[in-house]
ROVEX-338271 format. One record per residue (C-alpha): residue in three letters; y, z negated, x negated. Coordinates in pm, whole numbers, padded with zeros to 5 digits, always signed. Each point is the difference from the previous one (the first is absolute). Example, Ala and Ser with C-alpha at 12.3 -4.5 7.8 and 13.67 -1.06 7.14 Angstrom:
<vomars>
ALA-00450-00780-01230SER+00344+00066-00137
</vomars>
This chain:
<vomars>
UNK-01346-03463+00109UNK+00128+00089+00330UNK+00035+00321+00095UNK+00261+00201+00186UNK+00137+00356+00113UNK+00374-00016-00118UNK+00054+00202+00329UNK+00287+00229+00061UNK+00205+00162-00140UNK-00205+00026-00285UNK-00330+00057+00142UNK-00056+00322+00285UNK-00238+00141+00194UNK-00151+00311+00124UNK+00092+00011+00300UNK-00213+00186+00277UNK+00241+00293+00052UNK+00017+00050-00378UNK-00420+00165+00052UNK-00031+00340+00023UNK-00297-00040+00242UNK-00163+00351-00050UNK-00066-00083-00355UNK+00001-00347+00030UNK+00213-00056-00320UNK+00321-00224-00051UNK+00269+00319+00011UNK+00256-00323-00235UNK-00177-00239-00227UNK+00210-00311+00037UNK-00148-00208-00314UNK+00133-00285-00211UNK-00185-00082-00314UNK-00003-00175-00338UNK+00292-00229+00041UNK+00118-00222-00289UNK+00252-00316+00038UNK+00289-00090-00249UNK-00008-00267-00225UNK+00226-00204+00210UNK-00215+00051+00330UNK+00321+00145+00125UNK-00095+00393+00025UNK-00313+00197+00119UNK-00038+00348-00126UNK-00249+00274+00145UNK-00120+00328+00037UNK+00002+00196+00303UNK-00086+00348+00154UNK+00305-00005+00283UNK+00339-00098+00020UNK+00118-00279+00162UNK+00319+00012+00251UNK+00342+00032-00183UNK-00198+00126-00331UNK-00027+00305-00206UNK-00374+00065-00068UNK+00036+00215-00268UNK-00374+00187+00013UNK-00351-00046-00005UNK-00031-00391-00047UNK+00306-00201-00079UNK+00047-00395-00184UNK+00256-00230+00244UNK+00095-00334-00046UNK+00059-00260+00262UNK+00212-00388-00065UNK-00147-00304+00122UNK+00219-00125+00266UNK+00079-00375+00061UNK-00212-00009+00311UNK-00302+00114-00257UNK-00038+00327+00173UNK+00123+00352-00220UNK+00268+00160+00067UNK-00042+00414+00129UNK-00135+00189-00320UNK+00262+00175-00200UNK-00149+00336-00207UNK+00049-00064-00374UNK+00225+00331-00024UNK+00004+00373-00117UNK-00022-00138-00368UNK-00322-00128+00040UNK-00158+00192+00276UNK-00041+00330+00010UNK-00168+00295+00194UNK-00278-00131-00166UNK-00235-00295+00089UNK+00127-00339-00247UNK-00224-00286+00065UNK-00102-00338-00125UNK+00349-00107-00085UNK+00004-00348-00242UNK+00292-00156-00062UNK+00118-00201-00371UNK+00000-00404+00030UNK+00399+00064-00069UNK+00026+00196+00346UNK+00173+00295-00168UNK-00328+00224-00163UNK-00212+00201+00241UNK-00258+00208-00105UNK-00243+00233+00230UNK-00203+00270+00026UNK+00087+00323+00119UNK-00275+00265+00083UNK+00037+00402+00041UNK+00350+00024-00138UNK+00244+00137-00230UNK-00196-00096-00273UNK-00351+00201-00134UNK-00276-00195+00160UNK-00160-00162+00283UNK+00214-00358-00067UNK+00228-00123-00262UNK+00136-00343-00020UNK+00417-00054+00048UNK+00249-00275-00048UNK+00314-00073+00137UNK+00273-00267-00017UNK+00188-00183+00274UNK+00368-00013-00043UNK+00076-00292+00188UNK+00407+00099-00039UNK-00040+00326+00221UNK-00309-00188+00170UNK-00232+00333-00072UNK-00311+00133-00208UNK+00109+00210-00290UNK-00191+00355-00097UNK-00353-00071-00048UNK-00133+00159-00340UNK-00348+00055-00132UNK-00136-00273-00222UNK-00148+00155-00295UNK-00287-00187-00216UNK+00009+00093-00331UNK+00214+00256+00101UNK-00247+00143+00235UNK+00012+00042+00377UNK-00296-00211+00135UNK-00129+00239+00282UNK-00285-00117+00255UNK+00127-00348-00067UNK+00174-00252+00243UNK+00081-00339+00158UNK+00176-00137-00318UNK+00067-00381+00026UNK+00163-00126-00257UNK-00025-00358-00192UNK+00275-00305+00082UNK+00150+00126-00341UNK+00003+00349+00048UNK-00183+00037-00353UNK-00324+00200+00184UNK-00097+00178+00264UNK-00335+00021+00166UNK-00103+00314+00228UNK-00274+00185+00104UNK-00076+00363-00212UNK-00248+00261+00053UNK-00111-00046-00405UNK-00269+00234+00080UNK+00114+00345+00182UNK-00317+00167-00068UNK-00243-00230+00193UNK+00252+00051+00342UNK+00229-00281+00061UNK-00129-00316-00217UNK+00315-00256+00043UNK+00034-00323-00248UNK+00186-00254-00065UNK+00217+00095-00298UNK+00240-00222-00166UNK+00369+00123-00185UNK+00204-00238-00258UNK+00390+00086+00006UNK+00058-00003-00368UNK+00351-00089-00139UNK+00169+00285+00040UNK-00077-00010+00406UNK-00226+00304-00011UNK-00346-00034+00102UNK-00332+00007-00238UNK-00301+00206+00122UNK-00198-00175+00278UNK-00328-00190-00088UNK-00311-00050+00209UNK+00050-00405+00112UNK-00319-00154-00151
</vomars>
């Protein structure tokens, strides 16, 4: 494997005026972390903790996309939009094989708990991400859990969960079945 920077716009920098010298701390965080790439190679999604020129970052850290351009570069990020983000911090966006189901986690928000997982659907006739809305497994908010990928046919999910909340934070790898009626069954430790 060869490997590259994919370079600006998507990647920044700190630059040296961005220091606060007498406490020798970054005074903005410019970060860009867990990306994931369609199905069709033809989109890069990402989290990041600043916006980008011509965006709206809505709060703490924010999930953008970017298009793959024909000269193989990406095109400037776009945020993924008030429906998704939020004041909030929503990270480790995956998007469906079908290009249309997003899920994420969102952490410190409107919902009880440290994170809860979301999902979302693209409507490609308005060419935006509808409401997000808590997934529920077995009817229960999965708090402490995150970074939900889901399977080519959308029948499970795998994610990390604190199973253990009295030993401090003890993540897994935990494993949902969509059952027939779309709802979610409880998550099980992956073997």
């Amino acid at each position: 494997w060869d490997v590259a920077n994919v370079g600006a716009p998507i990647n920044t920098r700190i630059a040296c005026a961005d220091i606060d010298t007498e406490n020798l701390e970054p005074v903005e965080l410019h970060s860009e972390e867990n990306p994931h790439v369609s199905a069709d190679g033809q989109t890069l999604y990402f989290e990041a903790k600043h916006a980008y020129p011509g965006t709206d970052h809505q709060g703490d850290w924010d999930l953008y996309q970017a298009r793959l351009q024909p000269d193989g570069g990406w095109s400037s990020p776009q945020n993924m939009g008030p429906n998704i983000n939020t004041a909030a911090a929503e990270r480790q966006v995956w998007v469906g094989i079908d290009g249309f189901t997003g899920t994420l986690t969102t952490y410190f928000t409107r919902y009880d708990g440290d994170s809860s997982v979301l999902r979302s659907e693209y409507d490609a006739a308005v060419g935006v991400w509808g409401p997000s809305e808590e997934v529920l497994f077995d009817g229960q908010d999965l708090h402490n859990g995150g970074e939900p990928s889901l399977t080519a046919d959308g029948l499970a999910m795998y994610m990390v969960w604190d199973t253990d909340t009295t030993a401090g934070l003890q993540l897994d790898i935990v494993v949902a079945e969509r059952r027939d009626d779309g709802t979610w069954g409880a998550p099980q430790l992956v073997d």
